[in-house]
C-alpha positions as CSV (number, residue, x, y, z in Angstrom):
1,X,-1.6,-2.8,10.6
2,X,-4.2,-4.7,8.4
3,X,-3.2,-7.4,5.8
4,X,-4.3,-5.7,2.9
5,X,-1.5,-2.8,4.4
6,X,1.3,-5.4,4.5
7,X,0.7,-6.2,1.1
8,X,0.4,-3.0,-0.7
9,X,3.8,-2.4,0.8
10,X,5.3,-5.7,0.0
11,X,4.0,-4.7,-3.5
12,X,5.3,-1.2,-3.7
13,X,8.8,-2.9,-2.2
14,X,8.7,-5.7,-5.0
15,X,8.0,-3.1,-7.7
16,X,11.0,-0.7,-6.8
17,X,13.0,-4.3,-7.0
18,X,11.9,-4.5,-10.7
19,X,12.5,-1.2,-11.2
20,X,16.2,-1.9,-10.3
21,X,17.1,-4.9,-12.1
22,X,15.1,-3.4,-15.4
23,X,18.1,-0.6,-15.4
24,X,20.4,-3.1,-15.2
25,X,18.2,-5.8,-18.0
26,X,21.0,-5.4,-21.2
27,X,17.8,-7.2,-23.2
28,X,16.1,-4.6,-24.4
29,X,12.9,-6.9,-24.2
30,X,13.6,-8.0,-20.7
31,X,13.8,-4.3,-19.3
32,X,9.7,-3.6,-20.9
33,X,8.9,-6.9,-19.0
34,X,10.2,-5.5,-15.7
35,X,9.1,-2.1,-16.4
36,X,5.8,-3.5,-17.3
37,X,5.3,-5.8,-14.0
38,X,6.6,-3.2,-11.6
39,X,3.9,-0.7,-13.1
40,X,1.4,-3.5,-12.9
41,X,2.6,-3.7,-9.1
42,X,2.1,0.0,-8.6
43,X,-1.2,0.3,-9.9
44,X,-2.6,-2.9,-7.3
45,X,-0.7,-1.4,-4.4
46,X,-2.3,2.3,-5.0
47,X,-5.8,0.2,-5.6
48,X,-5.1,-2.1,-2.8
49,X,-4.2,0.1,-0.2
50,X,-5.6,3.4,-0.9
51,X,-9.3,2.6,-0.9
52,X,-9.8,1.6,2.1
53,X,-8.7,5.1,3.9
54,X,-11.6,6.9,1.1
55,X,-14.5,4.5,2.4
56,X,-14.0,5.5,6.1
57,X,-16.2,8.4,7.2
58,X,-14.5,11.1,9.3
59,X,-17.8,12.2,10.9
C-alpha cells in the first residue's frame, strides 16, 4: 500500500480517537477542540487519500 494510504488511515484512526475522548471532555471548551481537530483530520484523510484513486484512468 502507498504512504500517502498509511496515512489517510492513521488519520481517520487518530480522528475516531478524538472523537472518543471529546464524549468523555467534561470541559465544555475542550470537547469543540477535539471535535474540531478530529473534523480537521477527516477532511485531510478524505483529501489525502481519495484523490489519488480519481486521477487514475480506467481506460
Amino acid at each position: 500500500m502507498s504512504a500517502a494510504g498509511e496515512s489517510g488511515r492513521e488519520m481517520r484512526a487518530r480522528a475516531a480517537d478524538l472523537e472518543q475522548a471529546a464524549e468523555r471532555a467534561t470541559d465544555p471548551q475542550e470537547r469543540q477542540r477535539l471535535k474540531d481537530k478530529a473534523r480537521e483530520l477527516k477532511e485531510q484523510s478524505e483529501h489525502s487519500g481519495g484523490t489519488g484513486k480519481r486521477d487514475i484512468d480506467p481506460m
